[in-house]
C-alpha positions in Angstrom: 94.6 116.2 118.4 91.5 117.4 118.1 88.4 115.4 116.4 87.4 116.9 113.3 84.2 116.2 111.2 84.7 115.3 107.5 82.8 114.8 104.8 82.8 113.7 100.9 80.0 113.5 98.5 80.7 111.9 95.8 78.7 112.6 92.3 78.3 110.5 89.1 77.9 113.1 86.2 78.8 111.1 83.7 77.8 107.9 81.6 80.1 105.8 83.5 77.9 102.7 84.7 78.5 100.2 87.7 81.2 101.7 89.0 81.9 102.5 92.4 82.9 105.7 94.8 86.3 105.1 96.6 87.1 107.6 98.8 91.2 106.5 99.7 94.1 108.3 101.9 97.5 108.7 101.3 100.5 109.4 103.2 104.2 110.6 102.3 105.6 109.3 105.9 103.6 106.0 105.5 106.3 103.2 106.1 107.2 101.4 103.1 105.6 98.5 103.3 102.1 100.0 104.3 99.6 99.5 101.6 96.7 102.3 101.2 92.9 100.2 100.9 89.8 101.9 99.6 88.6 103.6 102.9 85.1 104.2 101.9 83.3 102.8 98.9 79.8 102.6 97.5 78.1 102.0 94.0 77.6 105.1 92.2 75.7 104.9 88.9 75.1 107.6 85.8 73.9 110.9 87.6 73.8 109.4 91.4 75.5 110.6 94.4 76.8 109.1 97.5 77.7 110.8 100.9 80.7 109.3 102.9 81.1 111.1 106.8 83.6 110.3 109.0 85.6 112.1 112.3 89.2 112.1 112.2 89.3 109.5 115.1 91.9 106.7 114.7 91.9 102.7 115.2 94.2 100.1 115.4 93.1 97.6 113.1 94.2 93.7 112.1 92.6 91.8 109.3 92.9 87.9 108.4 94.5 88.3 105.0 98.5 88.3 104.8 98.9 87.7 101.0 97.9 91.6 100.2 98.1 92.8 96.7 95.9 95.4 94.4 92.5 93.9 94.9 92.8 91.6 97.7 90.7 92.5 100.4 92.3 92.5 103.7 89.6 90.7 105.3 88.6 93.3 108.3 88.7 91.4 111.9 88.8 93.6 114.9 89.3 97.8 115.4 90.7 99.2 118.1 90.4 102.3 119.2 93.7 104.3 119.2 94.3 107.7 120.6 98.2 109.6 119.9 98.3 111.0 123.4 97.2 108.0 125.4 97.9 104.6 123.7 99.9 101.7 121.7 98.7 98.2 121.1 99.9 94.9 121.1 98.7 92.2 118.6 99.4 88.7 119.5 98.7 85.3 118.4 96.6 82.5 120.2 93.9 79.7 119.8 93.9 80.3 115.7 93.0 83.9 115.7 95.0 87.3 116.3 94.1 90.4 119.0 95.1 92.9 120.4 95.6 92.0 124.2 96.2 95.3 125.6 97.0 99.0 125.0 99.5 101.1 126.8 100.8 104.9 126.7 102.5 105.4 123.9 106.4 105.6 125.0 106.9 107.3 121.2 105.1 110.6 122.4 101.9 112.3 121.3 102.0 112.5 117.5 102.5 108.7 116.3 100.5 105.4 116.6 102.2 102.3 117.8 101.4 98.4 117.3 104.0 96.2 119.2 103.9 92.3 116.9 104.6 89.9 119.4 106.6 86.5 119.2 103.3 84.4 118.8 102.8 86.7 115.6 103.2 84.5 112.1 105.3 86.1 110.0 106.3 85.6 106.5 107.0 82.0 106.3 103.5 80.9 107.8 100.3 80.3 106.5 98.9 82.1 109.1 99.4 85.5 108.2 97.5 88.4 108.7 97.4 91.9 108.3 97.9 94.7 111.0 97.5 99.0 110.6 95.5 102.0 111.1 92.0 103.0 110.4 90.3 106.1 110.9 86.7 106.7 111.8 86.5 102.8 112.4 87.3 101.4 109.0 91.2 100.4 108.2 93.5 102.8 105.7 96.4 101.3 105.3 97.7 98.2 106.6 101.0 95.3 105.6 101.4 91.8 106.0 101.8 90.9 110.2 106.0 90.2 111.3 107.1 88.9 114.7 108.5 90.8 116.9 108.3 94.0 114.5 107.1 97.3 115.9 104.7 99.6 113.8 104.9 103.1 114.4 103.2 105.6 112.0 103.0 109.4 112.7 99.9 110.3 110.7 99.2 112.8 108.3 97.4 111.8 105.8 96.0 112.7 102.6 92.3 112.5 101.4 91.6 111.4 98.0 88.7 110.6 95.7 88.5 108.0 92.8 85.5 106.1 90.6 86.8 102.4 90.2 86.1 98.8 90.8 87.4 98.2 94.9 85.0 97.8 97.7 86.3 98.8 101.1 89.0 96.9 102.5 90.3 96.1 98.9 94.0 97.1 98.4 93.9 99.8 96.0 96.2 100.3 92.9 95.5 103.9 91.4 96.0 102.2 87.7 92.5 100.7 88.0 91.2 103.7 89.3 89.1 106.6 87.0 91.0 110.1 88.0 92.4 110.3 91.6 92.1 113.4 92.8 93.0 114.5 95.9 90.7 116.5 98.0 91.5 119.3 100.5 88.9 120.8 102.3 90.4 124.3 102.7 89.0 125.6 105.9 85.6 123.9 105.4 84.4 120.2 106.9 82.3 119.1 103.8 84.0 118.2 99.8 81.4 118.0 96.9 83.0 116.1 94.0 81.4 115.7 90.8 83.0 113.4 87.9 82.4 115.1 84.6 82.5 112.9 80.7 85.4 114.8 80.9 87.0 112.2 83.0 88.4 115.0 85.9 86.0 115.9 88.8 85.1 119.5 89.9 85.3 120.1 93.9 83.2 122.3 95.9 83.4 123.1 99.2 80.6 123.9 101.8 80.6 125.6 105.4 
């Protein structure tokens, strides 16, 4: 797949004070138990703006917290580069910590992402959990709670979507708590201008 340049600016046109710009994705093939985090995400006061770039490049990502719900942040550890042609990963766990100990073609063919859990990987009934998913552009999207001896395949094609609200990045995001989710397609073009009107909707533009 090729690499793509995005990018979102995000504008405050309205009175809406200390709140911040979440930029999220979505996904209708996302497994079940995959939770969607606020991507990107920066303070944007009354009449401010804030750009967010990224390439559509993906990671493998893990993250120290287990217990995931809206709001809990899923503690970012270590990204992994991840390629759909060329490579799956294997998380393990030794010495306290998790990793990812080595990559490998991916045996699922050229459109999905693969994380093998091995047996050393706490699961559910330990204190030890952690977290385990995908990122793009080197920050995590969506992740779940870490299983042993669970496979995680995912065969991306996400959704990119804007929001004013309280998460910083990394937090799980619940769209109740969010001011006007609005998804953004970019229609040809590699940069999104959203504004968020009193109006409580944003207007989208698009540029070359």
């Amino acid at each position: 797949m090729e690499r793509q340049f995005r990018e979102i600016t995000v504008c405050n046109d309205s009175l809406l004070d200390g709140i911040r710009a979440i930029v999220f994705q979505k996904d209708a093939d996302l497994p079940p138990d995959m939770l969607s985090l606020a991507w990107f995400s920066r303070t944007c006061g009354p009449q401010s703006q804030v750009r967010f770039p990224w390439t559509t490049e993906y990671n493998f990502v893990w993250g120290q917290a287990g217990n995931l719900a809206p709001g809990v942040n899923y503690l970012a550890a270590q990204v992994v580069g991840a390629d759909l042609y060329d490579n799956a990963a294997t998380l393990t766990y030794r010495n306290g910590s998790f990793e990812f100990i080595a990559t490998s073609r991916n045996s699922a063919g050229g459109d999905s992402l693969t994380i093998d859990e091995d047996a050393s990987v706490p699961g559910a009934e330990s204190p030890d959990r952690g977290a385990v998913g995908v990122g793009m552009g080197g920050f995590a999207t969506f992740v779940r709670p870490t299983r042993r001896n669970v496979g995680l395949q995912y065969t991306p094609s996400p959704s990119y979507y804007v929001a004013l609200g309280p998460f910083r990045p990394g937090d799980v995001v619940s769209e109740s708590e969010l001011y006007s989710p609005t998804e953004v397609t970019f229609d040809g073009s590699s940069t999104a201008t959203c504004v968020y009107r009193d109006s409580g909707v944003f207007d989208i533009t698009h540029g070359s």
